[in-house]
Phi, psi and omega in degrees: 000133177273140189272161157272127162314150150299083181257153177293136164116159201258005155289346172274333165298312157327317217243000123327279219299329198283310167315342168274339190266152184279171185308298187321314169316311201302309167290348159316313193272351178266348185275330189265000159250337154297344165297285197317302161346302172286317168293308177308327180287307199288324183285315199282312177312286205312298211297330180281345195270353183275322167302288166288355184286318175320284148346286176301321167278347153329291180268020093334304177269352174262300153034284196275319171313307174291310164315334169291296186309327195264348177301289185341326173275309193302289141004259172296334148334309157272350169300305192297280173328283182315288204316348193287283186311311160312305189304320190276338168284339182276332182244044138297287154323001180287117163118335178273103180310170174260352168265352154312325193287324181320298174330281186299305183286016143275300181303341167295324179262355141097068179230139196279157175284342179271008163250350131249125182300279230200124157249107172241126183271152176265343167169176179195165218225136194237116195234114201057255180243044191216120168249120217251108206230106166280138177217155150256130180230151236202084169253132201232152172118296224289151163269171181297335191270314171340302185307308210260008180289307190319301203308296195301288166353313160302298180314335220210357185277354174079354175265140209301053193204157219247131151235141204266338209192121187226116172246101159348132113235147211264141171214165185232123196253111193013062155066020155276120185287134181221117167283135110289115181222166211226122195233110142289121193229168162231112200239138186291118146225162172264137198297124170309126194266000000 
């Protein structure tokens, strides 16, 4: 009878050690490495499916970030525009006073030089490159349709100005209802550069 060699190394140990063990062992220890097994696949599943989820809400929120920047961009973009537009129309008017202009929408709406007093200006204000010039003008005289005609004119006349403030006061010229009204405005230019 031939002895079998003796091998080395540690699949021969194992493979001792398992032979030694009775049937009942044997399945113990294949049921407690098939547990382990499982428990390490199931801790190994949760941490990658934890990782990507992570990821994923990651890559959600920048998404949503980027969808904010280009509405934003669309936005200034059009912002840019008008301001442009706006910049080319005040300087169509560059070089025109405002009481000349005042001067012609009187004279348009047919009001005598002696129902305007006065265009004075009172401070003015520079907000970027748009210098912002508040004036009083000071009208007397006036019947209702005059006031709000002059008013709507001024408004609608396409030069850059504003009324910020309109005050009314009722006077009576030989037993005739007569406005006095007292007008603040503000007119855009653009700042000398």
């Amino acid at each position: 009878m031939a002895i079998a060699p003796i091998s080395r190394g540690p699949s021969a140990f194992i493979e001792r050690q398992l032979e030694t063990l009775s049937s009942r062992d044997r399945k113990l220890l294949v049921g407690l490495v098939s547990f382990m097994a499982l428990g390490f696949v199931s801790v190994l599943w949760y941490s990658l499916y934890t990782v990507l989820d992570e990821k994923a809400s990651r890559v959600r929120d920048v998404k949503s970030q980027l969808e904010i920047v280009k509405a934003l961009e669309l936005e200034h973009a059009a912002a840019t525009s008008r301001l442009a537009d706006s910049e080319s129309r005040l300087g169509q008017y560059k070089g025109k006073r405002l009481s000349a202009h005042i001067e012609e929408v009187a004279q348009k709406r047919s009001l005598d030089q002696e129902m305007l007093r006065a265009v004075n200006e009172v401070g003015s204000e520079q907000i970027g490159n748009i210098k912002q010039t508040t004036y009083k003008v000071d009208l007397k005289g006036l019947d209702y349709a005059d006031a709000y005609g002059f008013m709507y004119e001024l408004e609608t006349s396409g030069y850059p100005v504003h009324i910020k403030l309109a005050d009314f006061k009722k006077t009576y010229v030989k037993k005739v209802k007569k406005l006095n009204v007292l007008l603040e405005l503000v007119v855009f230019q653009l700042a000398e550069s």
